[in-house]
C-alpha positions as CSV (number, residue, x, y, z in Angstrom):
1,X,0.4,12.2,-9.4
2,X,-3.1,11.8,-11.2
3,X,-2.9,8.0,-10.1
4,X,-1.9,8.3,-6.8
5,X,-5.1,11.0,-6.6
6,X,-7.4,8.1,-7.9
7,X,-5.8,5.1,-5.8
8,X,-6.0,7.3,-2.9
9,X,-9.5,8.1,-3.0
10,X,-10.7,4.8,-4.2
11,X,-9.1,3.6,-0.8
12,X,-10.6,6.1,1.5
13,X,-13.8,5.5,-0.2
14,X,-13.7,2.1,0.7
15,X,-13.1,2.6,4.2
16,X,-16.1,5.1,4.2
17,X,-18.3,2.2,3.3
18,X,-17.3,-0.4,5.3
19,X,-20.0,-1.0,8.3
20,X,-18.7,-1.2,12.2
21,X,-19.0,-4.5,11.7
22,X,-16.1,-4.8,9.0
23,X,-14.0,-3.2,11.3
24,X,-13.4,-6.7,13.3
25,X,-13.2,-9.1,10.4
26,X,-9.8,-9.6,9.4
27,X,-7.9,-8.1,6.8
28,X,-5.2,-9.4,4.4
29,X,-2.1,-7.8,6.6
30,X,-1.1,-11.0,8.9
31,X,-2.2,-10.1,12.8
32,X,-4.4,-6.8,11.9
33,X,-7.8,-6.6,11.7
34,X,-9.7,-3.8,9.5
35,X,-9.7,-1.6,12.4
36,X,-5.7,-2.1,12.1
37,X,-5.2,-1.4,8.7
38,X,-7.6,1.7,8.9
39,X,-5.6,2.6,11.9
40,X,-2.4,2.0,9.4
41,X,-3.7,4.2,6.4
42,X,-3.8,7.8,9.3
43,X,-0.2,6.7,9.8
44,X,0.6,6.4,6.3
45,X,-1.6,9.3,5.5
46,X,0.4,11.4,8.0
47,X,4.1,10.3,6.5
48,X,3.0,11.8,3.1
49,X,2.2,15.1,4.9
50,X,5.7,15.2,6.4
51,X,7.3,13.7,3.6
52,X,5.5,16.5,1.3
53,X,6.9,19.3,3.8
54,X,10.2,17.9,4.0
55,X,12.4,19.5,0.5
56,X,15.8,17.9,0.3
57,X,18.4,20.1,-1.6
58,X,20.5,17.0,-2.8
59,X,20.2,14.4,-5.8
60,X,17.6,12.0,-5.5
61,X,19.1,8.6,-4.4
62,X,15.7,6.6,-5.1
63,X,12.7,6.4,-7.2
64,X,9.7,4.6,-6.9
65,X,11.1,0.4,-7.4
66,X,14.1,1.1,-5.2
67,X,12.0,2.9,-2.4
68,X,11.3,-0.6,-1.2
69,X,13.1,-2.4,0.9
70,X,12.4,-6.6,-0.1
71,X,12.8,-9.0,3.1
72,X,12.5,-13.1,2.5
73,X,11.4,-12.9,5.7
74,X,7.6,-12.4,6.1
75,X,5.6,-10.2,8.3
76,X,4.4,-12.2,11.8
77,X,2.6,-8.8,13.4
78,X,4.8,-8.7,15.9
79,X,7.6,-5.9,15.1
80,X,7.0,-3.0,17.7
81,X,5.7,-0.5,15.6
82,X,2.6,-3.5,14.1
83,X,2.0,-4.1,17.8
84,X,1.8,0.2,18.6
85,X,-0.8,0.6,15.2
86,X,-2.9,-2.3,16.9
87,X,-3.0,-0.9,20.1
88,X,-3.6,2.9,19.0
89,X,-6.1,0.7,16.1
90,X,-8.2,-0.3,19.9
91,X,-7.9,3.2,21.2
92,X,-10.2,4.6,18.9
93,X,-13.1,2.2,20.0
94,X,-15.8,3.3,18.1
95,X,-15.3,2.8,14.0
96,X,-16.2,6.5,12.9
97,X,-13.6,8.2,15.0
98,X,-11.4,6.0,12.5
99,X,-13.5,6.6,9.4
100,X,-13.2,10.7,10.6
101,X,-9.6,10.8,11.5
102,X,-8.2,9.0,8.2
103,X,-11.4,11.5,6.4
104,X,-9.9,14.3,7.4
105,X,-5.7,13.6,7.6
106,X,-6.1,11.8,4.3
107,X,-8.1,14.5,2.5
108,X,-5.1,16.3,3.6
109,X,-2.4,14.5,2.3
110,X,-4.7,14.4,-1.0
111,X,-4.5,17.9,-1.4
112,X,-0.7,18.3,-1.0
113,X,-0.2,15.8,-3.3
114,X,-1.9,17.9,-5.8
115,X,-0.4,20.7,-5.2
116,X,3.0,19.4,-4.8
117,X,5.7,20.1,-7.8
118,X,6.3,16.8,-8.8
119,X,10.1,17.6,-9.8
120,X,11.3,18.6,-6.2
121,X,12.7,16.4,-4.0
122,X,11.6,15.4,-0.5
123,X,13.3,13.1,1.9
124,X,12.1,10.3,3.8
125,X,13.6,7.4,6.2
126,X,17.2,9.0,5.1
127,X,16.5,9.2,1.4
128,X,16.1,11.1,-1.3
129,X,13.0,10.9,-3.7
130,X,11.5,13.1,-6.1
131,X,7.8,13.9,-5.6
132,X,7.1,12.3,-8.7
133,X,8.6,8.6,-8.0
134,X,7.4,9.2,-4.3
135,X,4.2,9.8,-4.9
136,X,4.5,6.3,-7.7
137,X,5.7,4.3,-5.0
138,X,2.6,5.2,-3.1
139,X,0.2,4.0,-5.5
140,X,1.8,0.8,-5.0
141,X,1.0,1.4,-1.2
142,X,-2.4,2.5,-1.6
143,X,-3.6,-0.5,-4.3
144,X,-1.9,-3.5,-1.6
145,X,-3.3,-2.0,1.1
146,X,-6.6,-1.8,-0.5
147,X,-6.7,-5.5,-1.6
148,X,-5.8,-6.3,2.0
149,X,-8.8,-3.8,3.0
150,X,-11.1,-6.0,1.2
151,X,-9.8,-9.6,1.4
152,X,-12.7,-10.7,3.5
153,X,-14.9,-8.3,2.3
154,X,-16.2,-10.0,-1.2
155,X,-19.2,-7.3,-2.1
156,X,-16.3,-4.5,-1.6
157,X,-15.3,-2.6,-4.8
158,X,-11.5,-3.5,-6.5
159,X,-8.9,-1.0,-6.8
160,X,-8.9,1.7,-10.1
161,X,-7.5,-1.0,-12.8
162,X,-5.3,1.3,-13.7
163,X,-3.7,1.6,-10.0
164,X,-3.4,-2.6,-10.3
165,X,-1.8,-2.3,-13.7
166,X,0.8,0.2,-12.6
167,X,1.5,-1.7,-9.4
168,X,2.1,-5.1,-11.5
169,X,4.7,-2.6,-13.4
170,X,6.0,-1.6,-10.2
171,X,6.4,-5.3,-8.5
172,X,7.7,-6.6,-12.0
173,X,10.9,-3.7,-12.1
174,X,11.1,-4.7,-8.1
175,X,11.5,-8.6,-9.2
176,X,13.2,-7.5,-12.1
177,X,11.6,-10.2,-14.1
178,X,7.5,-9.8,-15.8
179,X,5.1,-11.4,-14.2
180,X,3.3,-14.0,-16.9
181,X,0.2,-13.0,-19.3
182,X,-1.9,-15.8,-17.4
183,X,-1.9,-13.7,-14.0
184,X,-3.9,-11.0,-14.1
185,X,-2.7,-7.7,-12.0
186,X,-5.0,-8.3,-8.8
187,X,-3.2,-11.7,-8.8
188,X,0.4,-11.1,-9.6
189,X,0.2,-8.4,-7.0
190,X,-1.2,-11.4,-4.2
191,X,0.6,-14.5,-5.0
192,X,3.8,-11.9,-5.5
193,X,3.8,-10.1,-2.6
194,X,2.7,-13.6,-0.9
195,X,-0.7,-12.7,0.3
196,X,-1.9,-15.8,-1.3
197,X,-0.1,-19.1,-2.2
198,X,0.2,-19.3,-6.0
199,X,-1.7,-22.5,-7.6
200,X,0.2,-25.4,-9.1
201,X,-1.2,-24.0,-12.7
202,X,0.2,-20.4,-11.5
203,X,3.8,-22.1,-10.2
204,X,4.2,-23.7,-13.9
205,X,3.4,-20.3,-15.7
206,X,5.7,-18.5,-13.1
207,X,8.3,-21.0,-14.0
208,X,11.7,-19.5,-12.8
209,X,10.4,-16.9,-11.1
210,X,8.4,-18.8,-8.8
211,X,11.0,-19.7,-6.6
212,X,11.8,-15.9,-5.8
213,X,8.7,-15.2,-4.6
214,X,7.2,-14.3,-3.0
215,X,8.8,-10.6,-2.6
216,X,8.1,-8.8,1.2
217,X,8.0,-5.0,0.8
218,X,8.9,-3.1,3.4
């Protein structure tokens, strides 16, 4: 719960930073521009609040690698709900409503986490999690989404190390095979979750793996 805490804040900081310029260069999410991804993060920021408020009575039926769904079929921007974030994204038209409304929903969703019991359950999309393994999967969430935040942004700060450490962790037990010693986190977590094309080098240290990748979460 500590990590998601820090990865959560690091990312919200981020945004904070960024200038109303940055809000139109493009981010690493295919079809969304900052603006969308910010836009993004309220949603995201709103689903832990109702996950968080949601107790489930039954036996967990996930934890924090099986929460994702993994698709060979990568995102193209135009499912329904992309097109809707882009739209409500344009809505907003001036860059601090955006910077005030993920401010103040994700400041929420901060504090619940902390004061959430991390062995109770909660359900979300028709499952079962505990708060503990939900909250993990979201640091995987948060340290993605913060890598696509800053993808064209090269003065912007990196993710907590830690947060990219336990993400690798997380995206290895997803693959169910290690990532190898030559990738560092930031990179497993891009070439495996195909935000960027691995390197011939990377391919030969990959080895069997390579041809698995790379994995879509959803």
């Amino acid at each position: 719960m500590d990590l998601f805490s820090r990865s959560w804040a690091a990312l919200r900081a981020a945004v904070a930073d960024l200038s109303d310029e940055d809000f139109a260069r493009p981010s690493g999410c295919t079809g969304w521009l900052v603006r969308d991804l910010v836009c993004h993060l309220v949603i995201d920021a709103q689903d832990v609040l109702i996950t968080l408020a949601t107790p489930a009575d039954s036996a967990p039926t996930r934890d924090a690698v099986s929460y994702w769904e993994v698709s060979g079929t990568p995102p193209t921007g135009d499912d329904p709900l992309d097109a809707l974030t882009v739209r409500l994204a344009a809505a907003y038209e001036e860059p601090w409503l955006l910077k005030f409304h993920l401010d103040d929903v994700g400041s929420a969703a901060g504090r619940a986490a902390g004061l959430a019991d991390p062995g109770g359950c909660v359900g979300t999309r028709d499952e079962v999690l505990t708060v503990d393994e939900y909250l993990t999967a979201y640091v995987l969430e948060w340290t993605l989404h913060h890598l696509d935040l800053i993808a064209h942004l090269p003065d912007a700060a990196d993710p907590p190390a830690e947060g990219l450490a336990r993400s690798r962790e997380l995206l290895e037990a997803i693959a169910g095979a290690a990532f190898p010693a030559s990738l560092p986190d930031r990179d497993a977590l891009l070439v495996g979750t195909g935000r960027r094309a691995p390197t011939e080098a990377e391919k030969a240290d990959l080895g069997a793996l390579a041809p698995r990748l790379p994995l879509h979460l959803g």
